[in-house]
Structures are given as structure tokens and as C-alpha cells.
C-alpha positions as CSV (number, residue, x, y, z in Angstrom):
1,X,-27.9,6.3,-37.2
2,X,-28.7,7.0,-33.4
3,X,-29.3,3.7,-32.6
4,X,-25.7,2.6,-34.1
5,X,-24.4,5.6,-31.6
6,X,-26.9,3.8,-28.9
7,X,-25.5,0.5,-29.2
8,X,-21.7,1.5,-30.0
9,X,-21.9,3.4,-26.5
10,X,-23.7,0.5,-24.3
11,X,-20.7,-1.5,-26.2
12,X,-17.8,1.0,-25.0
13,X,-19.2,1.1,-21.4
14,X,-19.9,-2.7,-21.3
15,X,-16.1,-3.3,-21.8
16,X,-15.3,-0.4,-19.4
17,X,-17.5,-2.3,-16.2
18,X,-15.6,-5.3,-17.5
19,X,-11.9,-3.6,-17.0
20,X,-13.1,-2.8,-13.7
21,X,-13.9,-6.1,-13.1
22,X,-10.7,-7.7,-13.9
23,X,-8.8,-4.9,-12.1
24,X,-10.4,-5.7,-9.2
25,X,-10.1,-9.1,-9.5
26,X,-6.1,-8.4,-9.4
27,X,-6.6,-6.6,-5.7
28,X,-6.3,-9.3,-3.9
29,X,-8.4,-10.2,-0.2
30,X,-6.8,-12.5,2.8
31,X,-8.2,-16.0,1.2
32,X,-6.4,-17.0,-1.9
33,X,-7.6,-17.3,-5.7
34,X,-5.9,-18.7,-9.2
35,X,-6.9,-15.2,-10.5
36,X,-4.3,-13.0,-8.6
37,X,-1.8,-14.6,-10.6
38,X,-3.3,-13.8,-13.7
39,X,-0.9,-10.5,-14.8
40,X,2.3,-12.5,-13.5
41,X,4.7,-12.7,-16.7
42,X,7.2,-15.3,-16.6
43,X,10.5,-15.1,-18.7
44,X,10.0,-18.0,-21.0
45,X,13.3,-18.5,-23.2
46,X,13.6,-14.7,-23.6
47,X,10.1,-13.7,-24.0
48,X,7.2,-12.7,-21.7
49,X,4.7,-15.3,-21.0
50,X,1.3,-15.4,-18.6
51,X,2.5,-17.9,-16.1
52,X,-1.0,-19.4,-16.9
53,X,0.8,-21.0,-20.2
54,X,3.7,-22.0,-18.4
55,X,2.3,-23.6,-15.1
56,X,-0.8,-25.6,-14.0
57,X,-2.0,-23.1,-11.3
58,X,-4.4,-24.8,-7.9
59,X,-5.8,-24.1,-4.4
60,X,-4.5,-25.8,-2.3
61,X,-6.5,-24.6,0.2
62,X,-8.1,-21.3,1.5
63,X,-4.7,-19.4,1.9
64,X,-2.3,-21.3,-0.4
65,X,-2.1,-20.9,-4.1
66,X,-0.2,-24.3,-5.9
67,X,1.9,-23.4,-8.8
68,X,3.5,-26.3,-11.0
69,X,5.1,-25.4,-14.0
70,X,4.5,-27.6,-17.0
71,X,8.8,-27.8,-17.1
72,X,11.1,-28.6,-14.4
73,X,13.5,-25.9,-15.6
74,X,10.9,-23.4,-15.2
75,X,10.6,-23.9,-11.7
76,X,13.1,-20.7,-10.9
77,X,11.7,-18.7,-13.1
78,X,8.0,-18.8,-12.2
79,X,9.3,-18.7,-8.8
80,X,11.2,-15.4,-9.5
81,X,8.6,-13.9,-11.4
82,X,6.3,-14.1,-8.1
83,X,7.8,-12.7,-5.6
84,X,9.2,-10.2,-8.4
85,X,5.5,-9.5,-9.1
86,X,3.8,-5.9,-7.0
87,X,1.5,-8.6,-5.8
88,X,3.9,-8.7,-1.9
89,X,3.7,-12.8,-2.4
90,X,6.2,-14.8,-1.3
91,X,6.1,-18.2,-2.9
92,X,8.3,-21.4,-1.4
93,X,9.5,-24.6,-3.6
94,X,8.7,-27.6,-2.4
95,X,9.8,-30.1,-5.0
96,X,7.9,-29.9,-8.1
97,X,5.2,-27.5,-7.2
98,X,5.6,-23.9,-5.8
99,X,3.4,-22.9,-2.8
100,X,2.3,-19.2,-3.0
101,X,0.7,-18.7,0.9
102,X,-1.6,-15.4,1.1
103,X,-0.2,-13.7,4.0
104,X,-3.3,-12.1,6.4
105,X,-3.7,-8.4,5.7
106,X,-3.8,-5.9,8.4
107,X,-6.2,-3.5,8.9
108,X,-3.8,-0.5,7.5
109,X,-3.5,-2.3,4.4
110,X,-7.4,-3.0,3.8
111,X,-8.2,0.2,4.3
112,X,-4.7,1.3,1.7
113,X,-6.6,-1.5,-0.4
114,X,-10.0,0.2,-0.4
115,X,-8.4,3.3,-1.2
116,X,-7.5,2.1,-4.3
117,X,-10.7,0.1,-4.9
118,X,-12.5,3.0,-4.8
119,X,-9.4,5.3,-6.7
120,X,-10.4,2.2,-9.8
121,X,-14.3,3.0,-9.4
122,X,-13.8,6.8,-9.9
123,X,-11.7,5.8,-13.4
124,X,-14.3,3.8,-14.4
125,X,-17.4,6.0,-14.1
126,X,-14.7,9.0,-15.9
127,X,-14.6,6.2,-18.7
128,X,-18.2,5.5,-18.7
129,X,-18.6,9.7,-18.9
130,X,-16.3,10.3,-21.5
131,X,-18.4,7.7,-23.5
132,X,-21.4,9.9,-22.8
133,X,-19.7,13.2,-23.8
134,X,-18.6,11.9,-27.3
135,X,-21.9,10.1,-27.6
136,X,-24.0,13.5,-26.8
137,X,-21.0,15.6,-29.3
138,X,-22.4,12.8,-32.0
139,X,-25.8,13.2,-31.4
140,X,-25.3,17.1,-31.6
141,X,-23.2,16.8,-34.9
142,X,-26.2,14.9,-36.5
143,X,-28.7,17.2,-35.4
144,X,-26.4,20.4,-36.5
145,X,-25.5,18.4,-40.1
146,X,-29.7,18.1,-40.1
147,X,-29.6,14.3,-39.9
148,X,-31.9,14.1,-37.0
149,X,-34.7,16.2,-35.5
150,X,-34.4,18.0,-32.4
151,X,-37.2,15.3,-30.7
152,X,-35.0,12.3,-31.9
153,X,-31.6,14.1,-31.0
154,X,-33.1,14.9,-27.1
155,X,-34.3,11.3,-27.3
156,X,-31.6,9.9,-27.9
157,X,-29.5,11.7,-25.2
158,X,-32.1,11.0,-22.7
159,X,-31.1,7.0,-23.5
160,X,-27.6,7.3,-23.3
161,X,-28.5,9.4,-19.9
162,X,-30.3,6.4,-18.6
163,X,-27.2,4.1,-19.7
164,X,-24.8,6.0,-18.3
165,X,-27.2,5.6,-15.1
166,X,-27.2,2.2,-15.2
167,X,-23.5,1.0,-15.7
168,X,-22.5,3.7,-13.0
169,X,-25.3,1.8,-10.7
170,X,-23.5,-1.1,-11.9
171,X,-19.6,0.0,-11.0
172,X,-20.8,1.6,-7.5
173,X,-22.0,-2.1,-6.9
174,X,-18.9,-3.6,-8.1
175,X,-16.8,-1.5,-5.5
176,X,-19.3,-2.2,-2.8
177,X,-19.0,-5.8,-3.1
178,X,-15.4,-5.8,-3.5
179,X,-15.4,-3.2,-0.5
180,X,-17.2,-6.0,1.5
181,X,-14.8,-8.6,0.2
182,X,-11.7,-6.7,1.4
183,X,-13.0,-6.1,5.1
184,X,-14.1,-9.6,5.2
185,X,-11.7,-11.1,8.1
């Protein structure tokens, strides 16, 4: 019973670090990665499609993302669906393949960009605390309902304490590195 609750809550806040993760991933820095692309949806005969399935998606070096769809045709498209993007990119055909250049961020704009880093943190640890809350109401429901003693019931909370503790350690170093990232000239 409470170590279902135990392991159902280091579940929930696992895939809560992990969303951070992959929003942050979307925040882009001054060098380029195939990752900021990722959420880009590309009209594909009248349906939405991750321009990962349309495109073959490159470096072509530390400030240039390549982009060559899979179909000539889709060349406009995948080009629209860029710059169309929030992402501020603004890619330029060159034949086959589309080059997406990373322009240099100013220092108004990192700081704008660890504003919202640190905006993304905040949800997360509220995630990772609402876990706790209806983990604790759980744990309180079993001990009221007489399922568990007080000793296992206090137990218990003291562990989903100490995970709450740990994936919040874990998020704060998340931002930090992605912090560092993002002042990196």
C-alpha cells in the first residue's frame, strides 16, 4: 500500500524533472542544436507533422542548423513552418537543403531567456509539490480508513519528504546548468 504511493510519486516526479528537461531543451543558447527544432509542425498534406518525420535535420556547424526535407515539394513548407515557429529563426534555401543560422543573442535577451528558465524551474518544483500534497492526503486517508499505523503513516511522509528533496535538488541543478549555458558567450 505505502510503498505503491512511494513509487507511484518518485514515478510522477520523475516525468515532471523530465518535462523540464525537454522544455529547456526548447530555450535555445547562441550555438545551434537539432533539438530546437523538435516542436516545429510542418503542414504535411493537411495534417500536422514533427518536421523530424518530414526532413533529415544536421549541423552544419556551431551556428547553422541543415534542414533537408525527405521531398522536394516540401521544401516551402518546412521552410514556412520555421520562420513561422516562436523560435525568431530565420532559415534561407539553398537548393535542396534549408540553412537555419542561430543569430547571436544579446545580453537583453539572455537575461529575458533566464527569466523564463527560471519562470519553468518554479512550475516544476509546483509540480513536484502538488505530487507531495496528494501523496501526504493518501497517506492521511489510509491512516484515517485504519490501513496503516501512525509510525508507518509519518514514515512514509518522511520518504516522500526526502523525495520531494531530492528531485527539487535535481530541478535547481537543471536551471543552474541551463543558466550557465545561456550566459555562455
Amino acid at each position: 500500500m505505502i510503498s505503491d504511493i512511494k513509487k507511484n510519486v518518485e514515478q510522477k516526479m520523475q516525468k515532471s524533472l523530465e518535462a523540464l528537461k525537454t522544455d529547456l531543451s526548447k530555450i535555445r543558447t547562441g550555438r545551434a542544436h537539432t533539438g530546437i527544432l523538435d516542436h516545429v509542425m510542418v503542414d504535411y498534406y493537411g495534417s500536422p507533422t514533427a518536421i523530424s518525420m518530414v526532413a533529415n535535420i544536421t549541423l552544419s556547424d556551431a551556428r547553422t542548423i541543415g534542414v533537408q526535407p525527405y521531398e522536394k515539394n516540401m521544401i516551402g513548407p518546412v521552410e514556412k513552418a520555421i520562420r513561422d515557429s516562436d523560435l525568431g529563426l530565420n532559415p534561407a534555401t539553398n537548393g535542396e537543403i534549408i540553412r537555419v543560422p542561430m543569430p547571436m543573442l544579446t545580453e537583453e535577451r539572455r537575461r529575458d531567456l533566464i527569466k523564463v528558465v527560471k519562470s519553468e524551474g518554479e512550475d516544476a518544483k509546483i509540480a513536484v509539490r502538488n505530487i507531495r500534497r496528494e501523496a501526504n492526503e493518501q497517506l492521511k486517508k489510509l491512516l484515517k480508513d485504519k490501513e496503516v499505523g501512525e509510525d508507518d503513516e509519518r514514515r512514509a511522509q518522511d520518504d516522500v519528504q526526502k523525495l520531494t528533496d531530492r528531485f527539487v535538488a535535481e530541478i535547481d541543478k537543471a536551471l543552474q546548468a541551463k543558466e550557465v549555458d545561456l550566459m555562455a558567450v
